[in-house]
PDB file with SEQRES, HELIX, SHEET and CRYST1 records, atoms N, CA, C and O in Angstrom:
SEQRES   1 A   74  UNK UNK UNK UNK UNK UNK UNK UNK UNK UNK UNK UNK UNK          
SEQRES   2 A   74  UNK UNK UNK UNK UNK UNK UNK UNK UNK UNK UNK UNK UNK          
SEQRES   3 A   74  UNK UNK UNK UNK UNK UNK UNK UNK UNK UNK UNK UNK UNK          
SEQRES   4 A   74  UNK UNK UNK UNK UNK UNK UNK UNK UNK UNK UNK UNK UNK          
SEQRES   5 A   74  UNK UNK UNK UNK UNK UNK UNK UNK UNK UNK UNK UNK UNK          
SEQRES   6 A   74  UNK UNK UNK UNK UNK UNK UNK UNK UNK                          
HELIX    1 AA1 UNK A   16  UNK A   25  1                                  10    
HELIX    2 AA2 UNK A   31  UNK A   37  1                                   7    
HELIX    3 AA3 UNK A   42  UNK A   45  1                                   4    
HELIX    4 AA4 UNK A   48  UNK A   56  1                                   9    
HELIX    5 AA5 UNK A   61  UNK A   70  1                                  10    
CRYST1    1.000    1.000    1.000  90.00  90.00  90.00 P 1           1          
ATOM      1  N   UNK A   1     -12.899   0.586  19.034  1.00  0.00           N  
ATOM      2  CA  UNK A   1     -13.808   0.577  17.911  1.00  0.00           C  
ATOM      3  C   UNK A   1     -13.330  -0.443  16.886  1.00  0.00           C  
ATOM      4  O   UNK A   1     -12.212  -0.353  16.378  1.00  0.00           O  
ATOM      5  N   UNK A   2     -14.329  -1.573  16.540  1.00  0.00           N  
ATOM      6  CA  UNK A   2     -13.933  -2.529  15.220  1.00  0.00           C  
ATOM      7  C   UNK A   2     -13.886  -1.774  13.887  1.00  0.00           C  
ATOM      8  O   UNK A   2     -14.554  -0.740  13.874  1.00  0.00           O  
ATOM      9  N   UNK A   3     -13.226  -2.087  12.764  1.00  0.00           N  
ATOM     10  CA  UNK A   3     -13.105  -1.791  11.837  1.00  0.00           C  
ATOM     11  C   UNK A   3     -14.317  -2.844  11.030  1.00  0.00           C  
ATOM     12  O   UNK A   3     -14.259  -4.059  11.217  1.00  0.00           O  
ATOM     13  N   UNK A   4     -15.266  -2.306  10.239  1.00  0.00           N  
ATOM     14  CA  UNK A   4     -15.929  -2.899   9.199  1.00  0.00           C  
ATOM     15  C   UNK A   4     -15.208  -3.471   8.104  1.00  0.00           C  
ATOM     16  O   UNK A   4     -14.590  -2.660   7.415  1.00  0.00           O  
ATOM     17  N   UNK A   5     -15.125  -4.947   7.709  1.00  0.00           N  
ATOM     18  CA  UNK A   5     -14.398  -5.538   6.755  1.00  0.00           C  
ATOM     19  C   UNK A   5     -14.558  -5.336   5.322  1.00  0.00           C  
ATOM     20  O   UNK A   5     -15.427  -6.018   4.779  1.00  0.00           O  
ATOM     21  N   UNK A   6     -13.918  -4.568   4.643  1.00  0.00           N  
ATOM     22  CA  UNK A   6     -14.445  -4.553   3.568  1.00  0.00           C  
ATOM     23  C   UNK A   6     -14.189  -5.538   2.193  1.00  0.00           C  
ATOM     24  O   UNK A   6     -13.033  -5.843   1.901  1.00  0.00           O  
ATOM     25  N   UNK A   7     -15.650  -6.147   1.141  1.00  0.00           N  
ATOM     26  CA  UNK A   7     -15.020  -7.098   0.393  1.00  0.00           C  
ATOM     27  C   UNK A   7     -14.042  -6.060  -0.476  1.00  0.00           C  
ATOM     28  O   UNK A   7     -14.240  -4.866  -0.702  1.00  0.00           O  
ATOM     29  N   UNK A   8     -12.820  -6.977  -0.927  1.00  0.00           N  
ATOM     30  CA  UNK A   8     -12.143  -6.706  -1.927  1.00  0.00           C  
ATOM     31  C   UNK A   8     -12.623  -6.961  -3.378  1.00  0.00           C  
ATOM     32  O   UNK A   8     -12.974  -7.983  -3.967  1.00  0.00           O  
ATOM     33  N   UNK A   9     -12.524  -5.813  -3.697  1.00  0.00           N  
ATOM     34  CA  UNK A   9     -13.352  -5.615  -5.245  1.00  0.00           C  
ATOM     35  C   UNK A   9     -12.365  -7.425  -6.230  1.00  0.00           C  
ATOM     36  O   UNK A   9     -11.405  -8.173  -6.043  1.00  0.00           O  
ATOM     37  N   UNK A  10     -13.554  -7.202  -7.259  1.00  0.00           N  
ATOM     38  CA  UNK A  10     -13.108  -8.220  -8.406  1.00  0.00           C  
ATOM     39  C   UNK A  10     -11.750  -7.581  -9.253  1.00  0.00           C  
ATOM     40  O   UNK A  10     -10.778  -8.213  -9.666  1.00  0.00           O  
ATOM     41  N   UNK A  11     -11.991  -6.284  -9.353  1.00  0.00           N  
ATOM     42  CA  UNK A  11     -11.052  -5.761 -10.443  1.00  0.00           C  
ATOM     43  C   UNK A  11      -9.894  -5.311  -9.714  1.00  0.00           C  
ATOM     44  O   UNK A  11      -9.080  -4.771 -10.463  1.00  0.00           O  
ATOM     45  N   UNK A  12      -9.582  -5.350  -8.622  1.00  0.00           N  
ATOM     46  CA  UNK A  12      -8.590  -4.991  -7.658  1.00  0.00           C  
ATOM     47  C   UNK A  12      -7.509  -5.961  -7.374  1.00  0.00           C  
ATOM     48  O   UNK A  12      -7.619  -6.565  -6.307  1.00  0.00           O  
ATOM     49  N   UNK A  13      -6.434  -6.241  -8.157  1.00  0.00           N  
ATOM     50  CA  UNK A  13      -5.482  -7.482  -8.001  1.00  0.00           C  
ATOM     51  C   UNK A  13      -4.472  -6.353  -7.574  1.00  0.00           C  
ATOM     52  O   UNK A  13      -4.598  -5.198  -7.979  1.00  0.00           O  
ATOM     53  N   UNK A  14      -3.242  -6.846  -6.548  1.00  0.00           N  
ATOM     54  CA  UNK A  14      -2.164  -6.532  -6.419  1.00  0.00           C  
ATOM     55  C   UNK A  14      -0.810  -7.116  -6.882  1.00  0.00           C  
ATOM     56  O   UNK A  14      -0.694  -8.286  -6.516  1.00  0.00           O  
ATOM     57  N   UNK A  15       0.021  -6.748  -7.428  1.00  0.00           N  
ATOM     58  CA  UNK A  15       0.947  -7.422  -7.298  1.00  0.00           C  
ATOM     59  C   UNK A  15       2.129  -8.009  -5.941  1.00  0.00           C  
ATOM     60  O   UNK A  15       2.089  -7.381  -4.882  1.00  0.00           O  
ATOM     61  N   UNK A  16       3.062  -9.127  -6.061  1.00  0.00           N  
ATOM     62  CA  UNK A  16       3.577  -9.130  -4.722  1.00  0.00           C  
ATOM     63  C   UNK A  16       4.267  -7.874  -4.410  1.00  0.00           C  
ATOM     64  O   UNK A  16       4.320  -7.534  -3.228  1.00  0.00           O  
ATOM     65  N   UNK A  17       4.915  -6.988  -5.501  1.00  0.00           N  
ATOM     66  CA  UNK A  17       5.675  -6.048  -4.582  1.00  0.00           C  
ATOM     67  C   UNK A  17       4.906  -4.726  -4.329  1.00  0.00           C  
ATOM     68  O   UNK A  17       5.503  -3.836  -3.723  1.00  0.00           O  
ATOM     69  N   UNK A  18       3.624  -4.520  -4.745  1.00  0.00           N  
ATOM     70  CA  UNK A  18       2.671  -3.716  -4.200  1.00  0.00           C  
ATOM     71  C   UNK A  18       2.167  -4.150  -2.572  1.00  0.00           C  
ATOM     72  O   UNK A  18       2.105  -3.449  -1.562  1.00  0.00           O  
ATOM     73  N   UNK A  19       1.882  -5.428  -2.761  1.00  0.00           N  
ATOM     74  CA  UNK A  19       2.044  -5.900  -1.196  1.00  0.00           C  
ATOM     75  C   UNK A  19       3.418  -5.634  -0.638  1.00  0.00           C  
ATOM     76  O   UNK A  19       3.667  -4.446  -0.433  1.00  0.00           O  
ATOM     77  N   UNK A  20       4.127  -6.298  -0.422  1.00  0.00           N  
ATOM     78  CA  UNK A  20       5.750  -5.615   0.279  1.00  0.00           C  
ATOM     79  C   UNK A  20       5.502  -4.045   0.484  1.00  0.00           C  
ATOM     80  O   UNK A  20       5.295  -3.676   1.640  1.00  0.00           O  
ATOM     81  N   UNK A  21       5.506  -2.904  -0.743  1.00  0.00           N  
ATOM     82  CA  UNK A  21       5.127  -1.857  -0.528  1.00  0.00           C  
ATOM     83  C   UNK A  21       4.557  -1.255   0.891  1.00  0.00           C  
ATOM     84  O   UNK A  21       5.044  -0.792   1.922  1.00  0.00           O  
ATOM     85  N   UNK A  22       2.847  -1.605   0.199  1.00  0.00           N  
ATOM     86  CA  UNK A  22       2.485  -1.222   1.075  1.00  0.00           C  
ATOM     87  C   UNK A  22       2.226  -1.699   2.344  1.00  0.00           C  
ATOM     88  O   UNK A  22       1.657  -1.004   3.186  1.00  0.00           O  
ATOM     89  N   UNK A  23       2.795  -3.427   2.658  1.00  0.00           N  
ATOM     90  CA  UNK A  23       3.010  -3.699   3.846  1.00  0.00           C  
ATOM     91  C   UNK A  23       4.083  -2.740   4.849  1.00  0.00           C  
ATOM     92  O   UNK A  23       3.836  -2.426   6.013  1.00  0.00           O  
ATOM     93  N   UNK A  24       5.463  -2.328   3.991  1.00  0.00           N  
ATOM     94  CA  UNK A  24       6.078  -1.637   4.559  1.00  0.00           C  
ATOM     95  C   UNK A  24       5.439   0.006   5.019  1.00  0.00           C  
ATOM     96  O   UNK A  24       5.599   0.306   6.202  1.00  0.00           O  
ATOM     97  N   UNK A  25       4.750   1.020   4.124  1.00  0.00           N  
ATOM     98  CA  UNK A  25       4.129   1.020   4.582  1.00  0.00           C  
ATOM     99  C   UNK A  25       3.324   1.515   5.522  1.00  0.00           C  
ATOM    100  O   UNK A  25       3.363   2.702   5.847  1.00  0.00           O  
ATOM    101  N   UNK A  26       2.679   0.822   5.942  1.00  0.00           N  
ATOM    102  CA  UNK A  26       1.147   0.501   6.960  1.00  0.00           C  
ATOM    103  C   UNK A  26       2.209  -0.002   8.122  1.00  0.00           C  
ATOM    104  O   UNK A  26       1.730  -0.480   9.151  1.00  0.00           O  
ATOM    105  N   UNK A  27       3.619   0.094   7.978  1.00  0.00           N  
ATOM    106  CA  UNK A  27       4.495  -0.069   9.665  1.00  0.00           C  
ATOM    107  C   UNK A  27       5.480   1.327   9.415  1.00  0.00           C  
ATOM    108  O   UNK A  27       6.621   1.377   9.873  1.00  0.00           O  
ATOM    109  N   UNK A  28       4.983   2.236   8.772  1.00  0.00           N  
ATOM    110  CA  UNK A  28       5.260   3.178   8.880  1.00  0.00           C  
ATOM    111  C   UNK A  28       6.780   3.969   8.445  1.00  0.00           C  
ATOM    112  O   UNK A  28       7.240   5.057   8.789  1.00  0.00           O  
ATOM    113  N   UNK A  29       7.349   2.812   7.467  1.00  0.00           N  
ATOM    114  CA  UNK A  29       8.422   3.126   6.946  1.00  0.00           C  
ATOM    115  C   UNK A  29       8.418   4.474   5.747  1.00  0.00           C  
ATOM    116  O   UNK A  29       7.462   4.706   5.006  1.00  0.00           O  
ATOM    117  N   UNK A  30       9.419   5.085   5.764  1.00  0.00           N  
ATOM    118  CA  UNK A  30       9.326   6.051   5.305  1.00  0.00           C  
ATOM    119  C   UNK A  30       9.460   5.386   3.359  1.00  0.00           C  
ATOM    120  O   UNK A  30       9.300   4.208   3.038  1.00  0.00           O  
ATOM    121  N   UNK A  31       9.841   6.752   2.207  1.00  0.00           N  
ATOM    122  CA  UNK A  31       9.848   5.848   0.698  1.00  0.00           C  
ATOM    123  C   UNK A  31      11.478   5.296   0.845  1.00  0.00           C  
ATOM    124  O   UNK A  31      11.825   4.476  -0.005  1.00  0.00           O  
ATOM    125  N   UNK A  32      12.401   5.670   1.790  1.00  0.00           N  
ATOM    126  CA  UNK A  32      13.576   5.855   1.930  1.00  0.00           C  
ATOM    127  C   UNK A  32      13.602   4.359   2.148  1.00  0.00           C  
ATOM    128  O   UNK A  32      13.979   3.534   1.316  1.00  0.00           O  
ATOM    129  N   UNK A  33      13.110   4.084   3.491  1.00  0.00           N  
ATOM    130  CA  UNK A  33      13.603   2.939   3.993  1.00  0.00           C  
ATOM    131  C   UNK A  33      12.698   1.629   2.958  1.00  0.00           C  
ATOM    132  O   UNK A  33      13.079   0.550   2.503  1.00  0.00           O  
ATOM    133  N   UNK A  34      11.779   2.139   2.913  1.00  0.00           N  
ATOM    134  CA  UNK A  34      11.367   1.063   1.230  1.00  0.00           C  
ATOM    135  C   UNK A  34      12.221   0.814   0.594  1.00  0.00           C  
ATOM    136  O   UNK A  34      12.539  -0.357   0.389  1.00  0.00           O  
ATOM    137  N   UNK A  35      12.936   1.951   0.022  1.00  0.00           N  
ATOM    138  CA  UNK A  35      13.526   1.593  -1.016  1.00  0.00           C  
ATOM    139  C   UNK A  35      14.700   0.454  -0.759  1.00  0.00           C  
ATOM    140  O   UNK A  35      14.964  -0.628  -1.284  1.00  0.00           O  
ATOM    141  N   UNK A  36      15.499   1.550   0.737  1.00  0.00           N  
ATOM    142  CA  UNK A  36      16.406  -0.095   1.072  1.00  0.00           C  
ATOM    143  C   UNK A  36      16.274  -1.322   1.326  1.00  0.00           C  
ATOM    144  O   UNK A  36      17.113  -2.199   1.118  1.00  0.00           O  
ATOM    145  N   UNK A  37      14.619  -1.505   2.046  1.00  0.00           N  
ATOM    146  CA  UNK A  37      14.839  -2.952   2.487  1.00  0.00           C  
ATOM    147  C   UNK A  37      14.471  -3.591   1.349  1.00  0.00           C  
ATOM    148  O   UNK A  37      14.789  -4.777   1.272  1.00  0.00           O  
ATOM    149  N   UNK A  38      13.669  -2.924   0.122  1.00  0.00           N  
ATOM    150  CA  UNK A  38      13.480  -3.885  -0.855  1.00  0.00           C  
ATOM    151  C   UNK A  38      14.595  -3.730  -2.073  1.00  0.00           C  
ATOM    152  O   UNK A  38      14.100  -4.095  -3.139  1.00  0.00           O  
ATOM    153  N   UNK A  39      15.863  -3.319  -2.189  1.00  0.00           N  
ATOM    154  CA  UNK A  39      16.868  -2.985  -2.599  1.00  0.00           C  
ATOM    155  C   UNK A  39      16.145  -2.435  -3.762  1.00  0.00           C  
ATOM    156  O   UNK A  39      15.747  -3.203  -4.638  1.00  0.00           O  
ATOM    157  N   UNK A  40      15.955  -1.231  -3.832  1.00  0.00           N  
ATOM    158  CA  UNK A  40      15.057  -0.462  -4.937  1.00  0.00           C  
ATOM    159  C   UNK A  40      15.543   1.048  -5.392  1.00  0.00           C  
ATOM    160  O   UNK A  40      16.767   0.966  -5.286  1.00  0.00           O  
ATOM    161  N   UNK A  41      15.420   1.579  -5.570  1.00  0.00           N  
ATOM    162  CA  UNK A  41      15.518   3.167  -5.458  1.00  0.00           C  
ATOM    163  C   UNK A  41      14.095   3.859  -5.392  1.00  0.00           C  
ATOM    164  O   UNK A  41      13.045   3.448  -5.886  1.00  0.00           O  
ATOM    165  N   UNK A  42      14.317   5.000  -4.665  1.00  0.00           N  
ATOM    166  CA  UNK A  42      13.367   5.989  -3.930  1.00  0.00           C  
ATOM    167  C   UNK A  42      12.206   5.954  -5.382  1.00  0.00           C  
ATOM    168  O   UNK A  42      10.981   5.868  -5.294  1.00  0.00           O  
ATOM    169  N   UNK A  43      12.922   6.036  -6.514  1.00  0.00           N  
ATOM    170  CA  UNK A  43      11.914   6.467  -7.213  1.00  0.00           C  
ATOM    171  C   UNK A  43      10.773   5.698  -7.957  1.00  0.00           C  
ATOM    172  O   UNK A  43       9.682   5.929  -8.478  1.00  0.00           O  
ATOM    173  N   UNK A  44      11.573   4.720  -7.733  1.00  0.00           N  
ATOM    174  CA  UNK A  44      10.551   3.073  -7.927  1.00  0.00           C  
ATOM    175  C   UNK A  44       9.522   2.777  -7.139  1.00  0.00           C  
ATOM    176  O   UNK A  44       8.630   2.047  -7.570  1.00  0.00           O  
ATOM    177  N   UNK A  45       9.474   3.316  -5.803  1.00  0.00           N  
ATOM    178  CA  UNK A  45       9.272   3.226  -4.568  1.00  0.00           C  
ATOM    179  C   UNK A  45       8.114   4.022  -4.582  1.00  0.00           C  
ATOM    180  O   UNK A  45       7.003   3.510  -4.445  1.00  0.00           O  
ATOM    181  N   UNK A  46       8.283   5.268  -4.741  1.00  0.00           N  
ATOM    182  CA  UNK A  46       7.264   6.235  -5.214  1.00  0.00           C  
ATOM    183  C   UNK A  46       6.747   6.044  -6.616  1.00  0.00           C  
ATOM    184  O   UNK A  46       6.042   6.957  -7.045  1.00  0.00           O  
ATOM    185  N   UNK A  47       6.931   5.215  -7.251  1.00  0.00           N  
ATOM    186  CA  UNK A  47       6.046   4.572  -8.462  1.00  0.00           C  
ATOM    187  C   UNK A  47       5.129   3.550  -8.228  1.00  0.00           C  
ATOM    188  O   UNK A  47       4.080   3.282  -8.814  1.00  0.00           O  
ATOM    189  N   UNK A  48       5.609   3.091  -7.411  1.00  0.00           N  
ATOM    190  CA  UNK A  48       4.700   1.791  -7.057  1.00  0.00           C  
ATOM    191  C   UNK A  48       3.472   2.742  -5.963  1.00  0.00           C  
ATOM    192  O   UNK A  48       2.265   2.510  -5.886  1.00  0.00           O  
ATOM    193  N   UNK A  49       4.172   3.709  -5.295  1.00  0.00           N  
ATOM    194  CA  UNK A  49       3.314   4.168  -4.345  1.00  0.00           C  
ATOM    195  C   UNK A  49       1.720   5.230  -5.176  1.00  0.00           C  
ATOM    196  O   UNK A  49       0.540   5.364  -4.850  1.00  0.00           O  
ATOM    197  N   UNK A  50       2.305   5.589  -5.954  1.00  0.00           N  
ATOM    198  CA  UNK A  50       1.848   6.211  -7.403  1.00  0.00           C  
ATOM    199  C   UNK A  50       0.368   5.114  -7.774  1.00  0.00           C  
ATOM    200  O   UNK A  50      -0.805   5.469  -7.890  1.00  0.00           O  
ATOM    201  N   UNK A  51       0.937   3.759  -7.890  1.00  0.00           N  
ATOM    202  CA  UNK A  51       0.421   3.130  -8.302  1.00  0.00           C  
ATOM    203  C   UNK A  51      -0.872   2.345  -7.198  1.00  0.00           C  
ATOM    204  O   UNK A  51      -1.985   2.105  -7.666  1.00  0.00           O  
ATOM    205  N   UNK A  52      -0.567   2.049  -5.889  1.00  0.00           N  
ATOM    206  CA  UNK A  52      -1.326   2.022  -5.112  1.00  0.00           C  
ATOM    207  C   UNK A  52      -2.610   3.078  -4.878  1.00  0.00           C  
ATOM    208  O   UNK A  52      -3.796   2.749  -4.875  1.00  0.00           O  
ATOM    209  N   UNK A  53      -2.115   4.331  -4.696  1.00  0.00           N  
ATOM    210  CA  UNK A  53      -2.933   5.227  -4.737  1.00  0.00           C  
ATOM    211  C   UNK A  53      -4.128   5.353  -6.115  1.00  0.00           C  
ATOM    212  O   UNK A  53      -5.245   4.960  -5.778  1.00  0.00           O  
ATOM    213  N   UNK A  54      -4.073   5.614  -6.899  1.00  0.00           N  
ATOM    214  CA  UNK A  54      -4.438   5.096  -8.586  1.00  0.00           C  
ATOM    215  C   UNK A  54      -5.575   4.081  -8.221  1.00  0.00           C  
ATOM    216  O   UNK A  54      -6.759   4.380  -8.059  1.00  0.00           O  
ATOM    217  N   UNK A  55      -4.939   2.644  -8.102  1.00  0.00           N  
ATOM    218  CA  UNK A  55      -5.674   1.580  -7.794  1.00  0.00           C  
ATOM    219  C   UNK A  55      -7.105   1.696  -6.285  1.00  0.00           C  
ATOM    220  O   UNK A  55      -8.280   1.328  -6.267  1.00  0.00           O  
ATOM    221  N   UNK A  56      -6.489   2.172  -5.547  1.00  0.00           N  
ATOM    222  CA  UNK A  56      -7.343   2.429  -4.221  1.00  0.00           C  
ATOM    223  C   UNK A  56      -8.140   3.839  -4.500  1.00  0.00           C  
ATOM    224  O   UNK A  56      -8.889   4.134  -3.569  1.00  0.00           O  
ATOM    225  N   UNK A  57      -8.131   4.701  -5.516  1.00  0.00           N  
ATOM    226  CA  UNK A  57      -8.529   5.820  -5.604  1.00  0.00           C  
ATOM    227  C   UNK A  57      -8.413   6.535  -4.342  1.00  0.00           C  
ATOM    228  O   UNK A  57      -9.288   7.254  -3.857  1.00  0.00           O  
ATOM    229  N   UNK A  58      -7.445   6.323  -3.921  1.00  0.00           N  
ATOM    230  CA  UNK A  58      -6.908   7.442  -2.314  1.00  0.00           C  
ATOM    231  C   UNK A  58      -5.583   8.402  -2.900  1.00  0.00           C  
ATOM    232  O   UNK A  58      -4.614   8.049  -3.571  1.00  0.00           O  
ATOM    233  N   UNK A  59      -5.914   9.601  -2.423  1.00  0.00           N  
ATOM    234  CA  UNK A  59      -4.727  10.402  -2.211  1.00  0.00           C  
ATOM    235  C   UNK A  59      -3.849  10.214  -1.206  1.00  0.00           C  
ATOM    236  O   UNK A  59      -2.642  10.438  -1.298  1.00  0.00           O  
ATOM    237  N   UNK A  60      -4.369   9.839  -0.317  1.00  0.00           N  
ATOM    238  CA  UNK A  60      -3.219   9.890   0.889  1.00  0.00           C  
ATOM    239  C   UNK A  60      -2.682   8.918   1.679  1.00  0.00           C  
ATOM    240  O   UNK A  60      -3.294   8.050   2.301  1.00  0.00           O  
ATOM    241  N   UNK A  61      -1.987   9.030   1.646  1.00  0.00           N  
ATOM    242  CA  UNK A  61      -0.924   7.360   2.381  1.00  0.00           C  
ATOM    243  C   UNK A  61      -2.040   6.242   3.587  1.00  0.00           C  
ATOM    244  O   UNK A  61      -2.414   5.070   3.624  1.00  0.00           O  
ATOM    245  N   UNK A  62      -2.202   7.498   4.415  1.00  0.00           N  
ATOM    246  CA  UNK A  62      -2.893   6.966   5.847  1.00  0.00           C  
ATOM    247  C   UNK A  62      -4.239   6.446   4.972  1.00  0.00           C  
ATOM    248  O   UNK A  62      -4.429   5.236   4.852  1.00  0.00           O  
ATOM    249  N   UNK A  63      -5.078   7.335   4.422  1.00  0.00           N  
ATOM    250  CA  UNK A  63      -5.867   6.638   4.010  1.00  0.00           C  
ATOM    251  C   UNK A  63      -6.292   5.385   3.268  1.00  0.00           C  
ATOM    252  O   UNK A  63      -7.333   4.778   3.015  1.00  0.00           O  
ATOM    253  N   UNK A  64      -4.890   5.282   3.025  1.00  0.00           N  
ATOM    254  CA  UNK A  64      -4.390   3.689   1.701  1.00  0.00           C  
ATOM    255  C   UNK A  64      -4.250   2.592   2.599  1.00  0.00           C  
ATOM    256  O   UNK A  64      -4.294   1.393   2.322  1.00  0.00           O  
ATOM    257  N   UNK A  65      -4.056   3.199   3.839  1.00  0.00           N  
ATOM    258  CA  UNK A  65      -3.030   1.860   4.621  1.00  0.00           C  
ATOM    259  C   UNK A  65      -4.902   1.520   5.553  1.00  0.00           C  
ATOM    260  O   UNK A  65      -5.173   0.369   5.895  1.00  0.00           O  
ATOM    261  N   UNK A  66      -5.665   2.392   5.742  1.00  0.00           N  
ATOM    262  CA  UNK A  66      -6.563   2.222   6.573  1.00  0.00           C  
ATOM    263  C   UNK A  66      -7.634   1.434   5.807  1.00  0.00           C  
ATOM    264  O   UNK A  66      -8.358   0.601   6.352  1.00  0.00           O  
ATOM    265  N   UNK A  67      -7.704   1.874   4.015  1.00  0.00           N  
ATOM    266  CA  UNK A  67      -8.678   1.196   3.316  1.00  0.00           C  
ATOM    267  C   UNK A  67      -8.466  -0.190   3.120  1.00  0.00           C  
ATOM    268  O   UNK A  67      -9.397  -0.967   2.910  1.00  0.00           O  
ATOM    269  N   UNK A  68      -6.352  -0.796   3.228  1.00  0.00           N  
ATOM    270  CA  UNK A  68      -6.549  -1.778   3.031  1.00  0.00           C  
ATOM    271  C   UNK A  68      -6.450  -2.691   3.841  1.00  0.00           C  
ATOM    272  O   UNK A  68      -6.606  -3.846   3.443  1.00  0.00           O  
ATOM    273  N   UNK A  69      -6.141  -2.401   5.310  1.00  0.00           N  
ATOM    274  CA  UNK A  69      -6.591  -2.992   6.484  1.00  0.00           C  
ATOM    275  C   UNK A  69      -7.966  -3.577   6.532  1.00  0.00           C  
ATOM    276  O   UNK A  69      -8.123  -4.742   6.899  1.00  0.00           O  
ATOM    277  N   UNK A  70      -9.441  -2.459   6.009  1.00  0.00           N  
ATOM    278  CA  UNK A  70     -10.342  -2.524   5.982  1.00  0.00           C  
ATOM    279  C   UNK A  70     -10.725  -4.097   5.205  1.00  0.00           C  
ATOM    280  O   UNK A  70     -11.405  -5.044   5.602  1.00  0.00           O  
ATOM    281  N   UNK A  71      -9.939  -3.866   3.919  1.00  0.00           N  
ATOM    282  CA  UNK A  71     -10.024  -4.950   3.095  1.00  0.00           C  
ATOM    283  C   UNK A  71      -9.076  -6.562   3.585  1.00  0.00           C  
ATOM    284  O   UNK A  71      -8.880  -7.548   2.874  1.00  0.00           O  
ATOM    285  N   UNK A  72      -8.795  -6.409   4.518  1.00  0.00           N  
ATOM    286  CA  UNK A  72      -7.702  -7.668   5.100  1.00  0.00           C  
ATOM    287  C   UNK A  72      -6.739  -7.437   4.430  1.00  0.00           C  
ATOM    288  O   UNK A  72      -6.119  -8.461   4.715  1.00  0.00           O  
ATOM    289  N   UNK A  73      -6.119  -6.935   3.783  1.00  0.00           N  
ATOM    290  CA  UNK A  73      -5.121  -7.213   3.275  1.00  0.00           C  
ATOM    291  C   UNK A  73      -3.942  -7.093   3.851  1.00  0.00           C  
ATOM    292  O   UNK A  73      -2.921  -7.738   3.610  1.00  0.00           O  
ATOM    293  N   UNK A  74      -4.103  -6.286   4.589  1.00  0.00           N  
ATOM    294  CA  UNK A  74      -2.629  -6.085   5.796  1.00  0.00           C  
ATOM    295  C   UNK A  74      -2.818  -7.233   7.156  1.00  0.00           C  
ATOM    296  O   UNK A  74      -1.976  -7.272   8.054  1.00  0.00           O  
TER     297      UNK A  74                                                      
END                                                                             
């Protein structure tokens, strides 16, 4: 089954480490291993993740990583 592309809104900017984020992610890294590969702490990690969710109006991880596939962004 194709995925329908969705446009990316006007008011929807990311920053780069919201990308990194949630590139990591949409490959299924846990907030743990976020935090190490981007030398961060867990709780930054889950702030930014905080912040994705917010922006995408999604509660839930899978659904964040699937809306922004939708949108190319991954």
């Amino acid at each position: 089954m194709m995925m329908e592309k969705l446009e990316l809104p006007d008011n929807l900017t990311l920053t780069t480490r919201e990308r990194e984020v949630l590139e990591l992610l949409a490959k299924g890294e846990t907030t743990a291993s976020v935090a190490e590969a981007l030398h961060l702490s867990p709780e930054t990690i889950l702030w930014y993740r905080k912040r994705l969710h917010r922006k995408f109006e999604l509660s839930s991880t899978v659904a964040l990583v699937l809306k922004a596939a939708k949108m190319n962004l991954l």
